[in-house]
BAFI-3210 file (N, C-alpha, C; in Angstrom, 3 decimals, decimal comma, padded with zeros to 6 digits):
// residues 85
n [1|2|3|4|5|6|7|8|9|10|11|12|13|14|15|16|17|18|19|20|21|22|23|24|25|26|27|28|29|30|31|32|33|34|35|36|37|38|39|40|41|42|43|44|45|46|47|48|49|50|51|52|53|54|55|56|57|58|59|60|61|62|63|64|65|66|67|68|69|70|71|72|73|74|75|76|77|78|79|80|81|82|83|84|85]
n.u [016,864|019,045|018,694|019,791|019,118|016,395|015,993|016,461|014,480|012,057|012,127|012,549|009,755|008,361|008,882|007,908|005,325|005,119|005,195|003,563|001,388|001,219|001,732|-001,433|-002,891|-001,866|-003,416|-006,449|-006,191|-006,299|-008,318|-010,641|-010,263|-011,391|-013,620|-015,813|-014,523|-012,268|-009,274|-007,019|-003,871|-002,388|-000,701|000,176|001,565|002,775|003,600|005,134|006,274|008,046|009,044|009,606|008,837|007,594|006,868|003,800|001,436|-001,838|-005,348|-007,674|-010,622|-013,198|-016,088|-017,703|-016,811|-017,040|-016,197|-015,590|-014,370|-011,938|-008,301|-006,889|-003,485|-002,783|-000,816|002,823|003,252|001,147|-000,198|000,037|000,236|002,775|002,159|001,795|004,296]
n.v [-011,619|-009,030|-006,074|-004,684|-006,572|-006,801|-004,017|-005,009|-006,723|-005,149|-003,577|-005,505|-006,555|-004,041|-003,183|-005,796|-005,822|-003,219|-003,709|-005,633|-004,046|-001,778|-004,096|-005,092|-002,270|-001,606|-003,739|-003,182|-000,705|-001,420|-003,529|-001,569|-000,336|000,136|000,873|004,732|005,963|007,903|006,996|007,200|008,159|008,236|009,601|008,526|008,762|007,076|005,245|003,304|001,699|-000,829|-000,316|002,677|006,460|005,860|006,106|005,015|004,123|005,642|004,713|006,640|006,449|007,679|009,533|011,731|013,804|013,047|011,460|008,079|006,202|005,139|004,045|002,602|001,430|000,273|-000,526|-002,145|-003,708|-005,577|-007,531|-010,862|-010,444|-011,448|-013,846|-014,931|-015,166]
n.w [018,908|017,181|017,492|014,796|013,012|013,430|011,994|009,388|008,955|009,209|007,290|004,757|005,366|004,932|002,269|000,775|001,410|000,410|-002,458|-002,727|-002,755|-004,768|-007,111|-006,375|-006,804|-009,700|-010,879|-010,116|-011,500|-014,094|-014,388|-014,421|-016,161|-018,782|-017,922|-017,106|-015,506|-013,301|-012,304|-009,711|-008,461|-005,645|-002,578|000,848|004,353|006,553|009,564|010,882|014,202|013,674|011,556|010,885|009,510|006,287|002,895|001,096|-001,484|-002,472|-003,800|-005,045|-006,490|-008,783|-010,447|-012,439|-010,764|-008,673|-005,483|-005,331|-004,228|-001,562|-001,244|001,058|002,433|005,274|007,211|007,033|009,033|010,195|012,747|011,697|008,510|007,635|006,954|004,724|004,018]
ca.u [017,095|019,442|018,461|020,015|018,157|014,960|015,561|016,705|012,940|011,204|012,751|011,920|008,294|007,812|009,333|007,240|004,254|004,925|005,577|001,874|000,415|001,606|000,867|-002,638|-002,918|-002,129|-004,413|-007,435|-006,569|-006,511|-010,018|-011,075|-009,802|-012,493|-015,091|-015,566|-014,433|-011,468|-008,439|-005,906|-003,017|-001,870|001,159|000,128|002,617|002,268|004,686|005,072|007,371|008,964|009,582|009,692|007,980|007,704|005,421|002,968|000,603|-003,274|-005,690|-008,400|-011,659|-013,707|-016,724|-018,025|-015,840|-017,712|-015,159|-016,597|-013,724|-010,382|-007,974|-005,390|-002,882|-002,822|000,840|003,265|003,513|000,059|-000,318|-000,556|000,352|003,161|001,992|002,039|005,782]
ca.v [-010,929|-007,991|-004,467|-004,667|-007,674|-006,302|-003,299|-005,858|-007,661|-004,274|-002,932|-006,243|-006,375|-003,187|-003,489|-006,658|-004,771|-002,063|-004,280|-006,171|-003,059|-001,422|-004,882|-004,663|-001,598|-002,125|-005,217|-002,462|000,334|-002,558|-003,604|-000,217|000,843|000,557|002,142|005,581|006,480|008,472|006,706|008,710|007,317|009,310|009,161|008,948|008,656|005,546|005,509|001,860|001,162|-001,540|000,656|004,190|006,936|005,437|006,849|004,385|004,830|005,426|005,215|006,948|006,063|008,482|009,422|012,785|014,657|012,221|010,611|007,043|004,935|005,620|002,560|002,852|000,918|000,443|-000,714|-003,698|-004,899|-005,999|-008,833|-011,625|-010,018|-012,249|-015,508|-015,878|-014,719]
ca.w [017,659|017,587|016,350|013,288|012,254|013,619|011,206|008,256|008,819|009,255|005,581|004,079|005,239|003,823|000,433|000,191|002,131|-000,706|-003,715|-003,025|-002,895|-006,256|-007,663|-006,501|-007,448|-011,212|-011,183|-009,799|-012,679|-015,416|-014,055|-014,445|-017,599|-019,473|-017,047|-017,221|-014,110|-013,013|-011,237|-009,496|-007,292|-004,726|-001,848|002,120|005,029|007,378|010,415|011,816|015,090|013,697|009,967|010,527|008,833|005,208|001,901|000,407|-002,499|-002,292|-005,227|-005,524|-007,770|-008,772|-011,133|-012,491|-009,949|-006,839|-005,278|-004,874|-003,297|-001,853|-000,986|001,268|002,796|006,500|007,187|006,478|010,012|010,987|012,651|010,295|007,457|006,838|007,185|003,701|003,334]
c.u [017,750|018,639|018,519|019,164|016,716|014,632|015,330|015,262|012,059|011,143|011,847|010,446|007,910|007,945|008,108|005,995|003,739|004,818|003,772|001,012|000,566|000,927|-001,252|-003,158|-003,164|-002,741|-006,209|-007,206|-006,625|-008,029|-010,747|-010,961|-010,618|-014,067|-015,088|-015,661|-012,873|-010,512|-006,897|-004,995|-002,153|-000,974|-000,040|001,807|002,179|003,626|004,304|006,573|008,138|010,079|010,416|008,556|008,293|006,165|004,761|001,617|-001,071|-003,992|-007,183|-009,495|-012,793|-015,231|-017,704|-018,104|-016,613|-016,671|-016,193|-015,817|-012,149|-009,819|-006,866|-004,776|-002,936|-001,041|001,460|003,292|002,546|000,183|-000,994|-000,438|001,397|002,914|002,257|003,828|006,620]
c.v [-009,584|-006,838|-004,208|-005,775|-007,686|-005,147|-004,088|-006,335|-006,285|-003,938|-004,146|-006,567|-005,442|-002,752|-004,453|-006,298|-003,818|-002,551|-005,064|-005,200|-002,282|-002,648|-005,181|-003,289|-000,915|-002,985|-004,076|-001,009|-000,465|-002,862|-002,755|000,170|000,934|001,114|003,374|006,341|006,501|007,495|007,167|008,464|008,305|009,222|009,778|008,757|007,664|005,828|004,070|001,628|000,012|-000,849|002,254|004,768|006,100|005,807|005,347|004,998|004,760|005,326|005,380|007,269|007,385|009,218|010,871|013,968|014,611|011,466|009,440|005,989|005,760|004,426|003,044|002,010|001,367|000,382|-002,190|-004,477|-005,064|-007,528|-010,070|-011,590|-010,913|-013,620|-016,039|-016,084|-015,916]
c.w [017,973|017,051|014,893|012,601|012,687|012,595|010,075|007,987|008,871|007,561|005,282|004,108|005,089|002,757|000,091|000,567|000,025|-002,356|-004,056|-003,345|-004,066|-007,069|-007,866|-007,286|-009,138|-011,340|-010,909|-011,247|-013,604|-015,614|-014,467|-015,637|-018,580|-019,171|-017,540|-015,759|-013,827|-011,754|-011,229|-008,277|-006,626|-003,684|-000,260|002,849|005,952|008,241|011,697|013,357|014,371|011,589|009,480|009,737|006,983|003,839|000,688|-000,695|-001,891|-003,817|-004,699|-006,630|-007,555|-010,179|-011,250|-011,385|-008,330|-006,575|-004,501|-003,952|-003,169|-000,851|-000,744|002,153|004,400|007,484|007,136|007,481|010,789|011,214|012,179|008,876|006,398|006,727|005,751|003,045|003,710]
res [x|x|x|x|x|x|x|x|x|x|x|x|x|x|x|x|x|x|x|x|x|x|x|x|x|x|x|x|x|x|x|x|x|x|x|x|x|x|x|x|x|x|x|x|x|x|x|x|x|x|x|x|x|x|x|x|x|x|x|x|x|x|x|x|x|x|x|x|x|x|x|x|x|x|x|x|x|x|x|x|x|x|x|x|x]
***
């Protein structure tokens, strides 16, 4: 595989990396929305060898100003990750 088509597969497993995770995401504040509990989506930085540095979302759950859960993405190129792709 050359370079260029090692970046080409890096990009695309983290678009689709990034695209599951937004999806989840909105499927976890939907869940939520009628709790009364605070959710609050926030931006880390993740820096994969085969990606680069790249900014993914976090969300943070939260409940009379306790933060009770925070959910964050680890990165798109773990191994295994695409099996389903």
């Amino acid at each position: 595989m050359t370079v260029t088509e090692e970046l080409q597969l890096g990009e695309q497993s983290k678009q689709f990396f990034l695209a599951n995770v937004n999806q989840l995401f909105d499927e976890i504040k939907n869940w939520l929305a009628d709790k009364e509990l605070h959710v609050e989506q926030r931006k880390v930085q993740i820096n994969e060898e085969s990606t680069g540095l790249y900014t993914a979302p976090t969300l943070v759950i939260s409940a009379a100003q306790e933060k009770l859960a925070e959910i964050k993405p680890y990165g798109a190129c773990i191994m295994g990750t695409l099996a389903a792709n």
